[in-house]
C-alpha positions, 0 to 999 in steps of 0.5 A, a space after each residue: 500500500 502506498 499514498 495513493 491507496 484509497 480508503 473507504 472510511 465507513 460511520 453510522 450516520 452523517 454526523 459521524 462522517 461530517 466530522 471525519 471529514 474535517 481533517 480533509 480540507 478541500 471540497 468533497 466530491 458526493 458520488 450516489 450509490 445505491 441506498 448510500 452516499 459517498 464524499 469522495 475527498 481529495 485526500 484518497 479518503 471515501 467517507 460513507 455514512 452506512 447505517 446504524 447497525 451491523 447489517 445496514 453498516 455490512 451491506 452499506 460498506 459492501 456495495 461501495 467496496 463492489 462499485 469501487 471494485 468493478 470500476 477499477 479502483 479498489 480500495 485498500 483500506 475499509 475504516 469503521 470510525 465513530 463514537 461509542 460507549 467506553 467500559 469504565 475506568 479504562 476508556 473514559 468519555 473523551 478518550 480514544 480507542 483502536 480495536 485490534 479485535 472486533 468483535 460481534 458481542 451477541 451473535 449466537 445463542 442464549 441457553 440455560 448455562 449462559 450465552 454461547 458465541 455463534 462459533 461455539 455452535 459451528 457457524 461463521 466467525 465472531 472476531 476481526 483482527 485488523 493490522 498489528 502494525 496499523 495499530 500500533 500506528 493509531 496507537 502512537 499517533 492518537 495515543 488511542 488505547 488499544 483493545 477489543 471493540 464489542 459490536 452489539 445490536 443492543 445498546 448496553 443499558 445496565 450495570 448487569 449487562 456491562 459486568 456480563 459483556 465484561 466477564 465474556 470479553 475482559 479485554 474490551 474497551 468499547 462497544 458500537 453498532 457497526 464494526 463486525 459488520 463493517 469488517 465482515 463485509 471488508 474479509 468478503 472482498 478481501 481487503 483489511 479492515 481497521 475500527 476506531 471509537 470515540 468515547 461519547 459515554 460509558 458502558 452500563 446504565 443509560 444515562 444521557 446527562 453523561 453524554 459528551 456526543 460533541 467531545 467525542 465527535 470533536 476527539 473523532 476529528 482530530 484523530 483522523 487529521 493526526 492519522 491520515 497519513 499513517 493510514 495512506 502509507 500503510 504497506 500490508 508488508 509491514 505486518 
């Protein structure tokens, strides 16, 4: 991969994408797809708001990486970006994190001992690792921390949920609504996958007076105006 490279940045809705989109000067460029759009940036950057969820975000992200494929023009990157919920003390609201796994965290089955991943029933895959080195390269330009993101059909609401998700995933930082589906449609045309999460609020019982969605928004931002580069000049050889 070389400066050229272009990456597909995918958020749950427009908000998410406009602030993205701040660390690329310039005018962006809307290119229509079907049941999404894109801003294509002078950067090399497509920024696509793909939905709220993880199969509205996997069948938003695979149509704009097919599109891109059949014209031509692959890309050689796909970024789940976004806010999230951030499991306490470890990711405060504010902070920044990188997933070097993601993972669905309620794909499988409820039975009388408790929950039991997809995999552990024989089908399909529960997690994503993305690039050591693409980490590591978040890491030390964003000081992000990173860890394993929970992708969740359900929001996290209580205590007792938290503790669960928790128990089941001792390593995770962050939960959101998009990243295994995402990434899911990333392994389907092959291409590497990275997901990074600003903090909005914690994991555990719904509180809105302890949302900070503009910091994290803000924390959004700056981070890809300090990762940019990095992700351009990502070689896949580098791992």
């Amino acid at each position: 991969m070389n400066a050229r490279t272009r990456v597909l940045v995918a958020t749950a809705v427009p908000a998410e994408r406009d602030a993205v989109a701040r660390a690329f000067p310039g005018a962006a460029e809307e290119v229509r797809l079907p049941g999404a759009t894109l801003l294509r940036t002078d950067g090399g950057h497509d920024l696509l708001a793909a939905g709220v969820g993880p199969a509205l975000a996997a069948a938003s992200t695979a149509t704009a990486l097919t599109a891109a494929a059949l014209t031509g023009t692959p890309y050689g990157l796909v970024v789940s970006a976004g806010i999230g919920g951030g499991f306490q003390p470890e990711a405060p609201v504010g902070s920044l994190v990188v997933a070097d796994a993601i993972t669905a965290a309620d794909l499988g089955a409820d039975t009388p001992d408790g929950f039991l991943p997809v995999t552990d029933l024989g089908f399909g895959t529960v997690t994503h690792l993305p690039s050591n080195s693409l980490v590591r390269g978040v890491v030390e330009a964003t000081g992000a921390r990173p860890g394993t993101v929970l992708t969740v059909s359900t929001v996290t609401g209580t205590a007792a949920r938290a503790a669960a998700l928790r128990e089941r995933h001792p390593r995770a930082l962050a939960e959101g609504m998009e990243g295994f589906g995402v990434a899911e449609a990333a392994a389907a045309h092959g291409v590497p996958v990275l997901e990074i999460r600003a903090v909005s609020n914690p994991v555990g019982p719904r509180d809105r007076a302890a949302w900070r969605i503009g910091d994290a928004l803000a924390a959004l931002a700056g981070a890809f105006g300090k990762i940019a580069p990095a992700l351009e000049s990502w070689n896949t050889h580098d791992d």
